[in-house]
PDB file of N, CA, C and O in Angstrom:
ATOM      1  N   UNK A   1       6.306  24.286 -11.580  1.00  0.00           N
ATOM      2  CA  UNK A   1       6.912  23.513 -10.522  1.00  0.00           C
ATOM      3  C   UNK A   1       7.315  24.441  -9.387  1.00  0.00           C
ATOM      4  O   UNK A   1       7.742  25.561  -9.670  1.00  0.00           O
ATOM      5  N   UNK A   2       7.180  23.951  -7.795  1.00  0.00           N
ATOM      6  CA  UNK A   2       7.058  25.062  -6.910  1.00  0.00           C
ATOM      7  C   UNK A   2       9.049  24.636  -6.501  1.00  0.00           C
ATOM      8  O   UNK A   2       9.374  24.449  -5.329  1.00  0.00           O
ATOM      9  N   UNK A   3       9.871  24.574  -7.390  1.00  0.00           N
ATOM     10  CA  UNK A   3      11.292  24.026  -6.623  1.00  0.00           C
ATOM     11  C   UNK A   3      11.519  25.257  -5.538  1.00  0.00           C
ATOM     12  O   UNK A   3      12.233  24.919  -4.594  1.00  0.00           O
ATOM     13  N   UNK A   4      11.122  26.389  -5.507  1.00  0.00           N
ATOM     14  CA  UNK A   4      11.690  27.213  -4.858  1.00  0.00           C
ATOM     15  C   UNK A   4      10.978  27.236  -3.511  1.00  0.00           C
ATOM     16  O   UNK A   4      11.073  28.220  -2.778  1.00  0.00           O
ATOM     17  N   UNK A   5      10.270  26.169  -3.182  1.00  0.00           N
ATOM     18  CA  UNK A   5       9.758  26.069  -1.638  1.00  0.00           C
ATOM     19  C   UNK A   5      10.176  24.639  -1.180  1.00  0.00           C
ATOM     20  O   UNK A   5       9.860  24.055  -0.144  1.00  0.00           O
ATOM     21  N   UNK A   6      11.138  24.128  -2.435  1.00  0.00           N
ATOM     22  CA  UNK A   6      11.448  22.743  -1.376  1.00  0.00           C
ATOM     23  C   UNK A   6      13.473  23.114  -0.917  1.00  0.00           C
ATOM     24  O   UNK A   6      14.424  23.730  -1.398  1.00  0.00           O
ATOM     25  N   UNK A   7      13.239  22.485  -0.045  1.00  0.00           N
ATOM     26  CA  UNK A   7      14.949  22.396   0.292  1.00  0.00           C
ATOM     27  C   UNK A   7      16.132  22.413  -0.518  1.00  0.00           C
ATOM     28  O   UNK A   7      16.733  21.593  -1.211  1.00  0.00           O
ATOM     29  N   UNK A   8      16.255  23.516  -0.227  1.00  0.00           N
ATOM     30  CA  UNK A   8      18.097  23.708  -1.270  1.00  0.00           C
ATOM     31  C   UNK A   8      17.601  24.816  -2.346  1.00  0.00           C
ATOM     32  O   UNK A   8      18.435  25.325  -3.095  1.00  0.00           O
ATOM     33  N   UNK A   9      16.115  25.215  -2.420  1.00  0.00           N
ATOM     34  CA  UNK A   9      16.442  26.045  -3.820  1.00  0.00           C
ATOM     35  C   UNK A   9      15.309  26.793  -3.364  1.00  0.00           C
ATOM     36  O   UNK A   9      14.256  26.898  -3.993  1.00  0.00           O
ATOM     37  N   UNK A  10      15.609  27.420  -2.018  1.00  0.00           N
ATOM     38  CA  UNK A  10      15.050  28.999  -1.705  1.00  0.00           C
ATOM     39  C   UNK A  10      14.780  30.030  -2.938  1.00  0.00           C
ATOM     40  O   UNK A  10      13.743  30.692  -2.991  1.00  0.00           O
ATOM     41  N   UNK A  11      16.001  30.121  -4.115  1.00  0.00           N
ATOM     42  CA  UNK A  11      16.241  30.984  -5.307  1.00  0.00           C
ATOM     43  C   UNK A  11      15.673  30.978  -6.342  1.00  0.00           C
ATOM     44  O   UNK A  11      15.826  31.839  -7.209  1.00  0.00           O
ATOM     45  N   UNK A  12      14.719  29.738  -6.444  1.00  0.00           N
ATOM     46  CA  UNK A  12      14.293  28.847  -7.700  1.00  0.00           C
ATOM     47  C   UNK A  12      12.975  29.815  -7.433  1.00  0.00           C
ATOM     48  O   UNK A  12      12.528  30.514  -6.524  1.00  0.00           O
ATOM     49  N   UNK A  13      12.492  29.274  -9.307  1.00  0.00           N
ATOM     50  CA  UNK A  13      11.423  29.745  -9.545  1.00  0.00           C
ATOM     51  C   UNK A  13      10.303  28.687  -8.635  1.00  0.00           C
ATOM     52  O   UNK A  13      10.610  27.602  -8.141  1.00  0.00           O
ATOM     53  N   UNK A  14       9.171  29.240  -8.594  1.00  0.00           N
ATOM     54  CA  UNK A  14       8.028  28.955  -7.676  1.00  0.00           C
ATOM     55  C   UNK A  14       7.071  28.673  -8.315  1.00  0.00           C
ATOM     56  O   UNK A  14       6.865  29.585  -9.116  1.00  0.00           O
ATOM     57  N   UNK A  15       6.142  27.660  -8.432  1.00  0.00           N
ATOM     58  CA  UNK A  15       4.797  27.954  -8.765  1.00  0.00           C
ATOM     59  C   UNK A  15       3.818  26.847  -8.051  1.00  0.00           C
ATOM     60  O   UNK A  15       3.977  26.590  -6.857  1.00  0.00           O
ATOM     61  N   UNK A  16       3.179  26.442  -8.538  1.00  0.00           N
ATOM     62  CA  UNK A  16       1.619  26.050  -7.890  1.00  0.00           C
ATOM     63  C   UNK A  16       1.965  24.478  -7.220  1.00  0.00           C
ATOM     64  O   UNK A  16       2.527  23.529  -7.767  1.00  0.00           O
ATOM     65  N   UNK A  17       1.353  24.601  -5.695  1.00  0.00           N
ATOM     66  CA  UNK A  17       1.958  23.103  -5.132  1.00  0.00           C
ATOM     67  C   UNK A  17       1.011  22.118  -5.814  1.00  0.00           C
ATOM     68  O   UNK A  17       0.109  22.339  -6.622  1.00  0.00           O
ATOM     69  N   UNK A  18       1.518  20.786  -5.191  1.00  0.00           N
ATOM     70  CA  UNK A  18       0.608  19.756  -5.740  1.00  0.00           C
ATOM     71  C   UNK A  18      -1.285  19.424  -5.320  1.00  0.00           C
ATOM     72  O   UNK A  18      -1.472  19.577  -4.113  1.00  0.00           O
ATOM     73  N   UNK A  19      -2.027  19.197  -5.768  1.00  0.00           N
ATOM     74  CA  UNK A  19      -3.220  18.997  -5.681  1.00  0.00           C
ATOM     75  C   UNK A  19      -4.113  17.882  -5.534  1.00  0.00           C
ATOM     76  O   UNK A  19      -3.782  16.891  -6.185  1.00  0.00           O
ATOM     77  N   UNK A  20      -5.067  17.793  -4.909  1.00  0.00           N
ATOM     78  CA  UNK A  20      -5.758  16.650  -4.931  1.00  0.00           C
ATOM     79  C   UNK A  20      -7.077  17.062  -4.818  1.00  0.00           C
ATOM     80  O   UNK A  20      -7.632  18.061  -4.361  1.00  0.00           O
ATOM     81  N   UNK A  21      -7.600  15.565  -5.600  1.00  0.00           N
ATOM     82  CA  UNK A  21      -9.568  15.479  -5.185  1.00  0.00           C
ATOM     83  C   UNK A  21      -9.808  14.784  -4.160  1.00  0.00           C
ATOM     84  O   UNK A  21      -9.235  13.889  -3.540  1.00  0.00           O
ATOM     85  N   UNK A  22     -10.771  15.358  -4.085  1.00  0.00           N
ATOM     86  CA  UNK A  22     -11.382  13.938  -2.872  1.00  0.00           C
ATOM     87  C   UNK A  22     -12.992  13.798  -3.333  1.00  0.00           C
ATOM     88  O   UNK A  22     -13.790  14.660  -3.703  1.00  0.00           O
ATOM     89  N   UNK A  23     -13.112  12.557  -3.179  1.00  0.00           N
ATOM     90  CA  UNK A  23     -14.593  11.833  -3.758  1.00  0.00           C
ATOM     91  C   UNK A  23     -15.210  10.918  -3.293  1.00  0.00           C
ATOM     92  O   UNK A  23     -14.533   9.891  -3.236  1.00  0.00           O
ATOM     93  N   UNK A  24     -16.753  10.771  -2.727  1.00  0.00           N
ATOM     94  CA  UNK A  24     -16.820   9.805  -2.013  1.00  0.00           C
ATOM     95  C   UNK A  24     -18.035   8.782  -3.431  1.00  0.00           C
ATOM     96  O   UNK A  24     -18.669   9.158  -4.417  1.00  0.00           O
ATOM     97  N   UNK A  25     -17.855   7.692  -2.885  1.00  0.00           N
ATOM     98  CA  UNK A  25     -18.543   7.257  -3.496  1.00  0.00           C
ATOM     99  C   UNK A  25     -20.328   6.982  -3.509  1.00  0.00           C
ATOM    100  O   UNK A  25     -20.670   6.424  -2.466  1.00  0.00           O
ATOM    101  N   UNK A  26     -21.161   7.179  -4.187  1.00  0.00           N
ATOM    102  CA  UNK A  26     -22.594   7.270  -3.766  1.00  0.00           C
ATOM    103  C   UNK A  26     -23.067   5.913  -3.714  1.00  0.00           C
ATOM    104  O   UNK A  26     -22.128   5.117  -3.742  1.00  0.00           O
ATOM    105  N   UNK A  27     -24.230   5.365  -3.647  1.00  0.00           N
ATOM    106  CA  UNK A  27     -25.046   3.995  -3.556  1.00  0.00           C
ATOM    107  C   UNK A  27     -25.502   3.936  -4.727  1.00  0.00           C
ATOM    108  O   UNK A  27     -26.556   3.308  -4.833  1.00  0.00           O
ATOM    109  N   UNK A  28     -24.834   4.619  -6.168  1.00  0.00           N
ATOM    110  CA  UNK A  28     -25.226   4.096  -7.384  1.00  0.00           C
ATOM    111  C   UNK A  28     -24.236   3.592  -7.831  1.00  0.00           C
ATOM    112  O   UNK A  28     -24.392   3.143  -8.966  1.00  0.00           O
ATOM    113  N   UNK A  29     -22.326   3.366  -6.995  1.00  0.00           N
ATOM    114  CA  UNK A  29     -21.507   3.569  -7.629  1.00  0.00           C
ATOM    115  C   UNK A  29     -21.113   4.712  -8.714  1.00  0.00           C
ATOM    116  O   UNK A  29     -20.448   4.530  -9.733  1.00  0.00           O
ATOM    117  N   UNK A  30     -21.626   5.818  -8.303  1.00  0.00           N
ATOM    118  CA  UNK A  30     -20.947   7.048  -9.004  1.00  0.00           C
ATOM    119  C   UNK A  30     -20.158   7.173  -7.928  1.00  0.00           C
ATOM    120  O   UNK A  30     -19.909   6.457  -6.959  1.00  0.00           O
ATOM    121  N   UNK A  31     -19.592   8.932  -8.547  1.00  0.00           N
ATOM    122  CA  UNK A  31     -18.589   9.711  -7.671  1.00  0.00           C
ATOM    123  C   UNK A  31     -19.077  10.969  -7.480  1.00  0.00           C
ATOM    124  O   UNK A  31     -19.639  11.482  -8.448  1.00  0.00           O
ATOM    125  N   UNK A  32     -18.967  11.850  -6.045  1.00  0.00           N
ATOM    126  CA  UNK A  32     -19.473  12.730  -6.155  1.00  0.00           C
ATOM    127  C   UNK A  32     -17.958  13.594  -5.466  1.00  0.00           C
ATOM    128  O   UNK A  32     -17.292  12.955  -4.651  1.00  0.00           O
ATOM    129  N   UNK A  33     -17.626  14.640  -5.744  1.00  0.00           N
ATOM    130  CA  UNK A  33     -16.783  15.543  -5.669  1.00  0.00           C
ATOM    131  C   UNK A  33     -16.944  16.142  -4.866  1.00  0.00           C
ATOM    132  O   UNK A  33     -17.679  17.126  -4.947  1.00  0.00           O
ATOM    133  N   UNK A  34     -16.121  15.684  -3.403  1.00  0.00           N
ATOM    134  CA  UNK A  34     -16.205  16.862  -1.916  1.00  0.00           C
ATOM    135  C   UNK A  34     -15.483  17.735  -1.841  1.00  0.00           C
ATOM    136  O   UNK A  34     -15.765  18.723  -1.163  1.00  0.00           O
ATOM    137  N   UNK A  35     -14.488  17.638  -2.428  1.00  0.00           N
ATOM    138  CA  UNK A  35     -13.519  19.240  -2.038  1.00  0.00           C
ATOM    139  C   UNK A  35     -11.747  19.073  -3.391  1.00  0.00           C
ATOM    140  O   UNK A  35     -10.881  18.212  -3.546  1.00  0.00           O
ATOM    141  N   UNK A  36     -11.948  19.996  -3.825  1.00  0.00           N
ATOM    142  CA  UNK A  36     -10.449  19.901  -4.160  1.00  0.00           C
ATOM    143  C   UNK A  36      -9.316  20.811  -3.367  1.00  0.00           C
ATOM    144  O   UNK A  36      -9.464  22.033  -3.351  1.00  0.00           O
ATOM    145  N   UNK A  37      -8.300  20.263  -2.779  1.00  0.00           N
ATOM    146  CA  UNK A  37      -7.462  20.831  -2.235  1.00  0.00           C
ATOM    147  C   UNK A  37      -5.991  21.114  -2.480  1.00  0.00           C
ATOM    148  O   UNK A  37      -5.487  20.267  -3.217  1.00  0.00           O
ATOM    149  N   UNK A  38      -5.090  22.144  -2.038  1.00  0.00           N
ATOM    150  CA  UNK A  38      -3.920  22.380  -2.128  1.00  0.00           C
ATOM    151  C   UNK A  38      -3.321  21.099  -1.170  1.00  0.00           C
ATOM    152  O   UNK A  38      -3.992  20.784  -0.186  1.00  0.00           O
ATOM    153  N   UNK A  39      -2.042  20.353  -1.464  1.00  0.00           N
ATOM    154  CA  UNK A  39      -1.345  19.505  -0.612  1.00  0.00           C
ATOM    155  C   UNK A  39      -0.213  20.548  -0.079  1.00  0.00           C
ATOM    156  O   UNK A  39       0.112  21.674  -0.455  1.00  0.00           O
ATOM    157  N   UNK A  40       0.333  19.528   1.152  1.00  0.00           N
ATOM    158  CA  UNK A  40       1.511  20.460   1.620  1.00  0.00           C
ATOM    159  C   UNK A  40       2.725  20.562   0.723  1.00  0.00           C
ATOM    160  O   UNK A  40       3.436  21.562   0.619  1.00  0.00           O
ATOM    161  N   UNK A  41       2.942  18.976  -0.156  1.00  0.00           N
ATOM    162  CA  UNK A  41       3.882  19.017  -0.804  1.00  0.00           C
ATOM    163  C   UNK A  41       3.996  20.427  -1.915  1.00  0.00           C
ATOM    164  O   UNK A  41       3.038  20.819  -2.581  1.00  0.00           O
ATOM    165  N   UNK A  42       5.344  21.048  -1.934  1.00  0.00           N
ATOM    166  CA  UNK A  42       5.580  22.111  -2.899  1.00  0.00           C
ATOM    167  C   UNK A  42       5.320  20.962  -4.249  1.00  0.00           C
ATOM    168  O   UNK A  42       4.334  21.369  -4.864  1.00  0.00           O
ATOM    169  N   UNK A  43       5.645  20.209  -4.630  1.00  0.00           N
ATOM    170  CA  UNK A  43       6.274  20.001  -5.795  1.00  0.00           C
ATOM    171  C   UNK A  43       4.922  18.380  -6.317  1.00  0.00           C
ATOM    172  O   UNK A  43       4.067  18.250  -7.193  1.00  0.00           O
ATOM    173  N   UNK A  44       5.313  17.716  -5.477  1.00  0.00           N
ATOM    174  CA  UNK A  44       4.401  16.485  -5.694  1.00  0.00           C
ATOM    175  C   UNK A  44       5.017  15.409  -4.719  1.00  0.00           C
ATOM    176  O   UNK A  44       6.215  15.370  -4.441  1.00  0.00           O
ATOM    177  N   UNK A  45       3.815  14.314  -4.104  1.00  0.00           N
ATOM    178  CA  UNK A  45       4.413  13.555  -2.746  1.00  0.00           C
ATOM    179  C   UNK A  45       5.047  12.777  -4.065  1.00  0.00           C
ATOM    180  O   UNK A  45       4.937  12.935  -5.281  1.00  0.00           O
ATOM    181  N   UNK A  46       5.935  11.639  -3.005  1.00  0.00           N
ATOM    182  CA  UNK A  46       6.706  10.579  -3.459  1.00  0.00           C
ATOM    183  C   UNK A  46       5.280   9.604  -3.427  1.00  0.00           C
ATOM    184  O   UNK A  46       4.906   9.190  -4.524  1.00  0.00           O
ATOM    185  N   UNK A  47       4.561   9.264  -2.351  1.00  0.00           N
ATOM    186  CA  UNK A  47       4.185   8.027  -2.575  1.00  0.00           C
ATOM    187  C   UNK A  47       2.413   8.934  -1.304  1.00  0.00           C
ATOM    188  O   UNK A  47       2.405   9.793  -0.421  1.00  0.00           O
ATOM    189  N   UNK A  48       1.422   8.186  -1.882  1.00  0.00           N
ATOM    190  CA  UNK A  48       0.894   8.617  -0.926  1.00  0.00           C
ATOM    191  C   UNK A  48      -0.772   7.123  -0.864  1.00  0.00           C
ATOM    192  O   UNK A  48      -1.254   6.362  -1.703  1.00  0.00           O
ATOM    193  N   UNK A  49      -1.005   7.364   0.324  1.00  0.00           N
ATOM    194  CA  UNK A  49      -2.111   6.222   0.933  1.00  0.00           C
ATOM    195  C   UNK A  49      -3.350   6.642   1.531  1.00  0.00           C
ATOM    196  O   UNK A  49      -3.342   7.187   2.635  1.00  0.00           O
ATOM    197  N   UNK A  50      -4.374   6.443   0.917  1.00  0.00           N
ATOM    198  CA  UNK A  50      -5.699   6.202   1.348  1.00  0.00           C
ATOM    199  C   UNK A  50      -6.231   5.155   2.324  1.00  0.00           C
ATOM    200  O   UNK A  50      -6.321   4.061   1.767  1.00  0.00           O
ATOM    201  N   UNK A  51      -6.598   5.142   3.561  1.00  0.00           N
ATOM    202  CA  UNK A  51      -7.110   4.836   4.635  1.00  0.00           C
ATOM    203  C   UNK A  51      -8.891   3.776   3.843  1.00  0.00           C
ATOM    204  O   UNK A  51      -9.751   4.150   3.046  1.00  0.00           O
ATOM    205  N   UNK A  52      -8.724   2.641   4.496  1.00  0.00           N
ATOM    206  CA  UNK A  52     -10.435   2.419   4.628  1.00  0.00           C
ATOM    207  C   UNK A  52     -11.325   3.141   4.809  1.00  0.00           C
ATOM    208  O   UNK A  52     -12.469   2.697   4.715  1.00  0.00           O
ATOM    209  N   UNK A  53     -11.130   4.291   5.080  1.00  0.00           N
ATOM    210  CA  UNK A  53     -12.076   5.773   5.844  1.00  0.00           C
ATOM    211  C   UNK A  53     -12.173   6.390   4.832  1.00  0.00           C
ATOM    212  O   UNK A  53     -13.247   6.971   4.676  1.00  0.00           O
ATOM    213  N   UNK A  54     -11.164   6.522   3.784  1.00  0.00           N
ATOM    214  CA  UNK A  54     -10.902   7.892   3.239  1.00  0.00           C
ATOM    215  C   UNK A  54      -9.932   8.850   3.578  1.00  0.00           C
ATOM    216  O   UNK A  54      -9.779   9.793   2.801  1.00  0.00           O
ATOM    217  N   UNK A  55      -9.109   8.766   4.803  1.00  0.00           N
ATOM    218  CA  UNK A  55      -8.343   9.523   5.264  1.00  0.00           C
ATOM    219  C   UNK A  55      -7.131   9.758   3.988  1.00  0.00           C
ATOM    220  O   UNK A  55      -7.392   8.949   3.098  1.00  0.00           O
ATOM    221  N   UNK A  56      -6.448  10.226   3.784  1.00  0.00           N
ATOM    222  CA  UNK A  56      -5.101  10.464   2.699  1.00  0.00           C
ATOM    223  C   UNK A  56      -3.846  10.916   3.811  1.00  0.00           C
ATOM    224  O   UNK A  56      -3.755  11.668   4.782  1.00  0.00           O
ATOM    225  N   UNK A  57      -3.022  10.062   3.115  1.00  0.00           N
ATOM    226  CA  UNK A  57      -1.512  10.507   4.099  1.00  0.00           C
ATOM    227  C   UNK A  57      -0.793  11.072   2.368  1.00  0.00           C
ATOM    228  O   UNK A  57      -1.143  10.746   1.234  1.00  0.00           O
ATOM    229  N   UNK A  58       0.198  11.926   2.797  1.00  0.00           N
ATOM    230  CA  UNK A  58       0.984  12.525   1.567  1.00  0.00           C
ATOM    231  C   UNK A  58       2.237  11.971   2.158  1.00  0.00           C
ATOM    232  O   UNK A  58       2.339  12.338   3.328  1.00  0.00           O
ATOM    233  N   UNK A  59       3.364  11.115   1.711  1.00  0.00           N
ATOM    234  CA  UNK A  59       4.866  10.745   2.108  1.00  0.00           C
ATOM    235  C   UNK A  59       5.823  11.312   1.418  1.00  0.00           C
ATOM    236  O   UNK A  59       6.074  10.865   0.299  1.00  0.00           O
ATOM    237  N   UNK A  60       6.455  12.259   1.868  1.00  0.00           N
ATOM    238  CA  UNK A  60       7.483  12.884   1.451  1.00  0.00           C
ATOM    239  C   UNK A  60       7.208  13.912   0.051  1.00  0.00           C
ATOM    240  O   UNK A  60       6.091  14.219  -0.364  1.00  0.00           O
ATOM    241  N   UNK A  61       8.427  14.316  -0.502  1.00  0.00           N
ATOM    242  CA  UNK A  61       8.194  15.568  -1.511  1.00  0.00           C
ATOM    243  C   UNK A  61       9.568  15.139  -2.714  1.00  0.00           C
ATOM    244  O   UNK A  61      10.797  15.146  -2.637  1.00  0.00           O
ATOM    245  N   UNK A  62       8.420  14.742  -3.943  1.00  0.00           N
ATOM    246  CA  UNK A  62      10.135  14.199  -4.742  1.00  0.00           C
ATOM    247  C   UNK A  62      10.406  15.300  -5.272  1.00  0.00           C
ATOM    248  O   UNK A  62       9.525  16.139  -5.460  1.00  0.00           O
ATOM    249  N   UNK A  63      11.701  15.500  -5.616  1.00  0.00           N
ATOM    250  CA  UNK A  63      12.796  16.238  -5.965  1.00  0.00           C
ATOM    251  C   UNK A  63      13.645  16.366  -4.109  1.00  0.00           C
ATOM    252  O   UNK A  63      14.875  16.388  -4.162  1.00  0.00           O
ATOM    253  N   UNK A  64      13.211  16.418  -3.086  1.00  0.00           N
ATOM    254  CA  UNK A  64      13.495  16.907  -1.902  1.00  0.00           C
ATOM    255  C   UNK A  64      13.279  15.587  -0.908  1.00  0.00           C
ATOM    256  O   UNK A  64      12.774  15.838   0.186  1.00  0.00           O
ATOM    257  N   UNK A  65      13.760  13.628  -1.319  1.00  0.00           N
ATOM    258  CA  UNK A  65      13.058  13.109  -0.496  1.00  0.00           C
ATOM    259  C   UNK A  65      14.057  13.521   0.875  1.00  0.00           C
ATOM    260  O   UNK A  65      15.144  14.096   0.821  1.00  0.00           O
ATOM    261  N   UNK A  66      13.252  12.987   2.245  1.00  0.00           N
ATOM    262  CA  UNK A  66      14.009  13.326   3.525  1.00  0.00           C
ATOM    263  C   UNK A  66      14.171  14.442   4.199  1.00  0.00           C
ATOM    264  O   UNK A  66      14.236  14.505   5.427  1.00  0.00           O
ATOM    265  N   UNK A  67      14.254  15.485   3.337  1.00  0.00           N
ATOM    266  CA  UNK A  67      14.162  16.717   3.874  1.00  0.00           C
ATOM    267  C   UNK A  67      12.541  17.993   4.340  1.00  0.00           C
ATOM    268  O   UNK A  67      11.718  18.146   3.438  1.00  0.00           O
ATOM    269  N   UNK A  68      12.383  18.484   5.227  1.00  0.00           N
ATOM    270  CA  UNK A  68      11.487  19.270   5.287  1.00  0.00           C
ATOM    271  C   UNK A  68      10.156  18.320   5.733  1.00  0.00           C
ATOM    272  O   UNK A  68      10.350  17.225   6.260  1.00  0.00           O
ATOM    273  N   UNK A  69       8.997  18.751   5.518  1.00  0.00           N
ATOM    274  CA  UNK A  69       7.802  17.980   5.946  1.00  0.00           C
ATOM    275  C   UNK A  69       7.957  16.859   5.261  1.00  0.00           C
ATOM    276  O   UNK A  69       8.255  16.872   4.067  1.00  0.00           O
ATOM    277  N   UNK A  70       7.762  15.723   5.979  1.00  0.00           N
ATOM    278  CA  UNK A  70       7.647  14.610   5.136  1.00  0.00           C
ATOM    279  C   UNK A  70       6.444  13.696   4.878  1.00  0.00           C
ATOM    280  O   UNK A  70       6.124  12.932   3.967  1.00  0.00           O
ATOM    281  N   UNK A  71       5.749  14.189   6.380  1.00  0.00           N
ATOM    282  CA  UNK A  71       4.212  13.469   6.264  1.00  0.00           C
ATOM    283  C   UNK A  71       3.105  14.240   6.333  1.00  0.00           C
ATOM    284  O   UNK A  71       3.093  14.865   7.394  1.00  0.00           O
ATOM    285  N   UNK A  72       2.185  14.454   5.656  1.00  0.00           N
ATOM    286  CA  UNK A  72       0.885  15.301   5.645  1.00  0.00           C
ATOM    287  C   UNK A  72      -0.191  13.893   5.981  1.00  0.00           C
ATOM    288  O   UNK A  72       0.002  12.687   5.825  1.00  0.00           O
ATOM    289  N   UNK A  73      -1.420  14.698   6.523  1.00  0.00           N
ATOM    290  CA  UNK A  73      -2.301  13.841   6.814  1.00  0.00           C
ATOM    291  C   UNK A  73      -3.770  14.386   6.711  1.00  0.00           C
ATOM    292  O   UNK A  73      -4.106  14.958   7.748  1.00  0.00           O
ATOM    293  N   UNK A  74      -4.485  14.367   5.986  1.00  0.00           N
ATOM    294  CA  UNK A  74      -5.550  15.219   5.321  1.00  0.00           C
ATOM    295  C   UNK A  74      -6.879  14.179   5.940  1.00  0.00           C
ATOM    296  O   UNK A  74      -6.745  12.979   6.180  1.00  0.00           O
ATOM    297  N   UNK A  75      -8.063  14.918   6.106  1.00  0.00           N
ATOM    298  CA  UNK A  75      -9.376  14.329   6.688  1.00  0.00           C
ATOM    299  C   UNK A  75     -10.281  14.166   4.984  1.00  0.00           C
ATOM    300  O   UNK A  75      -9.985  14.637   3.886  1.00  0.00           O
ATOM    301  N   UNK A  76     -11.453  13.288   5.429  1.00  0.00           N
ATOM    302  CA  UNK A  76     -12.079  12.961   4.518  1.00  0.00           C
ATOM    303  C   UNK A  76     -12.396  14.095   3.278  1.00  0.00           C
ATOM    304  O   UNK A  76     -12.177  13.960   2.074  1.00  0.00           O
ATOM    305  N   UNK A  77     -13.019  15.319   4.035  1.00  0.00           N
ATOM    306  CA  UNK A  77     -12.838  16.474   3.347  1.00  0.00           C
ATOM    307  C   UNK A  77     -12.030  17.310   2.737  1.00  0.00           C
ATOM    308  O   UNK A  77     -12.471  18.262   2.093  1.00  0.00           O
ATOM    309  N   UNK A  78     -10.294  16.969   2.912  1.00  0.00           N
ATOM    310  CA  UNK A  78      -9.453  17.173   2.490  1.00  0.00           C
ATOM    311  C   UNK A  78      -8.707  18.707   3.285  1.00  0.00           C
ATOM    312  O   UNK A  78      -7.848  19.491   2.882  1.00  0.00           O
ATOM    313  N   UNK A  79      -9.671  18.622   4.803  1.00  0.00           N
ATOM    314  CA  UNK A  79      -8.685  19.287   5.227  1.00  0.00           C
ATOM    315  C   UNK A  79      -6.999  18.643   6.118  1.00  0.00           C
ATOM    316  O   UNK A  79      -6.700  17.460   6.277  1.00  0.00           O
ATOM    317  N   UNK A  80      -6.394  19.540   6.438  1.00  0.00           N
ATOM    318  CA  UNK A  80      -4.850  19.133   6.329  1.00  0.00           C
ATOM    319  C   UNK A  80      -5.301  18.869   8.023  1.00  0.00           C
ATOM    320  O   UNK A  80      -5.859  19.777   8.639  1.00  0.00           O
ATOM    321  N   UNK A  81      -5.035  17.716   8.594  1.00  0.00           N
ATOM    322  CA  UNK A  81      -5.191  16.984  10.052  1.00  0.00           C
ATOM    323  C   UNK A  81      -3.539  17.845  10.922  1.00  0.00           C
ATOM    324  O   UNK A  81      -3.313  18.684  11.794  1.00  0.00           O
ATOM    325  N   UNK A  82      -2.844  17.052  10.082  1.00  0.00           N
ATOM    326  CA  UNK A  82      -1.159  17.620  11.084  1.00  0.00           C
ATOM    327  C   UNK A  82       0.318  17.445   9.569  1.00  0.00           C
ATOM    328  O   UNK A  82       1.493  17.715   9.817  1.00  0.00           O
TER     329      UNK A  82
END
């Protein structure tokens, strides 16, 4: 758990932020695997939403809601937009 990069626990132990896939779907109904990525959240979002596009929003960071980044916004490929 990365507590030591979310708000209030600078001191805390650190480790690996949260993660995601991204997958689009093919014209057989399979899945094919475009990118796995690091999220901004240290720890894991609270709640997060997929776009008709594919786009991914990340909302907030639980253990830390309200504080620090609260919205990430990642492209189809799973790079980080803003």
């Amino acid at each position: 758990m990365a507590i030591g990069n979310t708000f209030g626990f600078s001191g805390g132990a650190k480790g690996l932020f949260a993660r995601a896939e991204f997958y689009r779907r093919q014209a057989d109904r399979s899945y094919w695997l475009v990118s796995e990525r690091t999220l901004a959240n240290p720890v894991a979002p609270v709640d997060f939403l997929v776009t008709d596009r594919g786009y991914l929003a990340t909302l907030d960071n639980w253990h830390n809601m309200g504080y620090g980044k609260i919205a990430a916004f990642y492209s189809l490929k799973g790079d980080l937009i803003m």
